[in-house]
N, C-alpha and C positions, 0 to 999 in steps of 0.2 A: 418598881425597883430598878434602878442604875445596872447597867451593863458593868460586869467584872471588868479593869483594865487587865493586859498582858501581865504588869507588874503587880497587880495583885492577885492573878492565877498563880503565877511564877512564885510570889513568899507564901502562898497558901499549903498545908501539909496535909492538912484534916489530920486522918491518923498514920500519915504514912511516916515514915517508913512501913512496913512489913512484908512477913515471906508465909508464905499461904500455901498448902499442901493443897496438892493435883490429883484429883479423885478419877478424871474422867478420862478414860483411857485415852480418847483422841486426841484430848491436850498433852497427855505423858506422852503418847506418841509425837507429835509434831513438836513436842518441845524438847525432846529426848530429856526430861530431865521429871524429877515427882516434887519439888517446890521450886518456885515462883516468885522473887521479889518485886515489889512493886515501890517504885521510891518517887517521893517527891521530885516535883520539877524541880526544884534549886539545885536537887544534887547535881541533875545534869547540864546546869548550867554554870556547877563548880567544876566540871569535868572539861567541857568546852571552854575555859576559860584557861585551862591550862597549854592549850595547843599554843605552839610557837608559829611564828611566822613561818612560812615558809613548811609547814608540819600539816599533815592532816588527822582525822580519825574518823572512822565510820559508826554511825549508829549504833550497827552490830557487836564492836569496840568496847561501845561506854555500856551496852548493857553485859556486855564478859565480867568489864568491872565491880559492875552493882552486883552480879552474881556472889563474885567473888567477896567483894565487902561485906555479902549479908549472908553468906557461907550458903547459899541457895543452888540448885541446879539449873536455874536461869533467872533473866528478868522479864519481865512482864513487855511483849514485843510491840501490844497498841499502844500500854501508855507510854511507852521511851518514845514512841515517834510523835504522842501528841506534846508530850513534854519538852521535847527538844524543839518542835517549833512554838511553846509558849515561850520557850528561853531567846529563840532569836527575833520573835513579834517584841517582847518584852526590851531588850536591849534596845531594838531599833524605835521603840518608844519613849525612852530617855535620851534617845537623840543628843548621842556621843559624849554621855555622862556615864562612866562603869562599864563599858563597851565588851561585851558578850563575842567573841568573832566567830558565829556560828557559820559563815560561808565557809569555816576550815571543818565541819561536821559535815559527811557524803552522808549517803544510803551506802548502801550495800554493792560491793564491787565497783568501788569509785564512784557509782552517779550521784550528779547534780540533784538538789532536790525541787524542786516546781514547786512547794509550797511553802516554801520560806517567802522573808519579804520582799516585793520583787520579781519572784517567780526565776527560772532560770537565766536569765538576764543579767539579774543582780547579782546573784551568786557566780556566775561566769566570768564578770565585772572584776569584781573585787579579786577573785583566783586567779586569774591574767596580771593582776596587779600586782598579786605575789609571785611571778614567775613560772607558774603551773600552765599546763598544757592542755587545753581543753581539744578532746575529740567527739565530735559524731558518729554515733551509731543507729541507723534506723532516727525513731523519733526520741530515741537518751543519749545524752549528755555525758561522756566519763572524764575523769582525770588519765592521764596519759599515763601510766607508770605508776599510779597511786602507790599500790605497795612500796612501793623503796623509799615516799615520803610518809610514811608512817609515823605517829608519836607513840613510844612507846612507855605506858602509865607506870 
């Protein structure tokens, strides 16, 4: 059997959407919340697709959102980070057809992310080309200021 491409991880849903109640205390704890939406990659790759030039948003961001859309006390933390780099493998696979601008998606407190495509490089690239300010700390990456370019959903 064929390896899935990016772009058909990306339109795959199986049954997602859905929000899933949190039995196990550890995860109610670390997630401070007792359900858990879990959503398709597309959605967050309709989310990233809103960011303007020169705008950013953080992981942590888009899963506030899905929370909120799916009236949940969080989003599901592993799959938003797997999904958001199927959204920007996928993008950079249609090779500048429908263009995803996942370099405007951090991690968490501005940093760059290492596995997008590219690796820190690419995504520093492209951020410098929108006028953002990239700084070193140690061996991460941050945006300068991020907060005050924030997109707000």
């Amino acid at each position: 059997m064929a390896k899935k491409t990016f772009n058909e991880k990306l339109n795959y849903s199986g049954d997602l959407p859905k929000v899933e109640t949190l039995t196990n205390p550890k995860m109610i704890e670390r997630n401070k919340a007792t359900t858990m939406a879990i959503v398709p990659p597309l959605e967050y790759d309709g989310l990233m697709k809103k960011i303007p030039k020169g705008k950013l948003t953080t992981i942590d961001r888009m899963m506030a959102q899905m929370a909120k859309k799916y009236k949940a006390g969080c989003a599901c933390p592993m799959t938003a980070g797997i999904f958001v780099n199927i959204a920007a493998n996928a993008s950079e696979e249609r090779g500048g057809k429908n263009i995803t601008p996942w370099w405007r998606t951090l991690k968490k407190d501005g940093q760059l992310n290492e596995k997008y495509p590219g690796g820190i490089e690419s995504q520093k690239t492209r951020l410098e080309q929108e006028g953002h300010t990239i700084i070193q700390k140690g061996k991460r990456y941050l945006i300068a200021e991020y907060e005050k370019k924030l997109f707000n959903y």
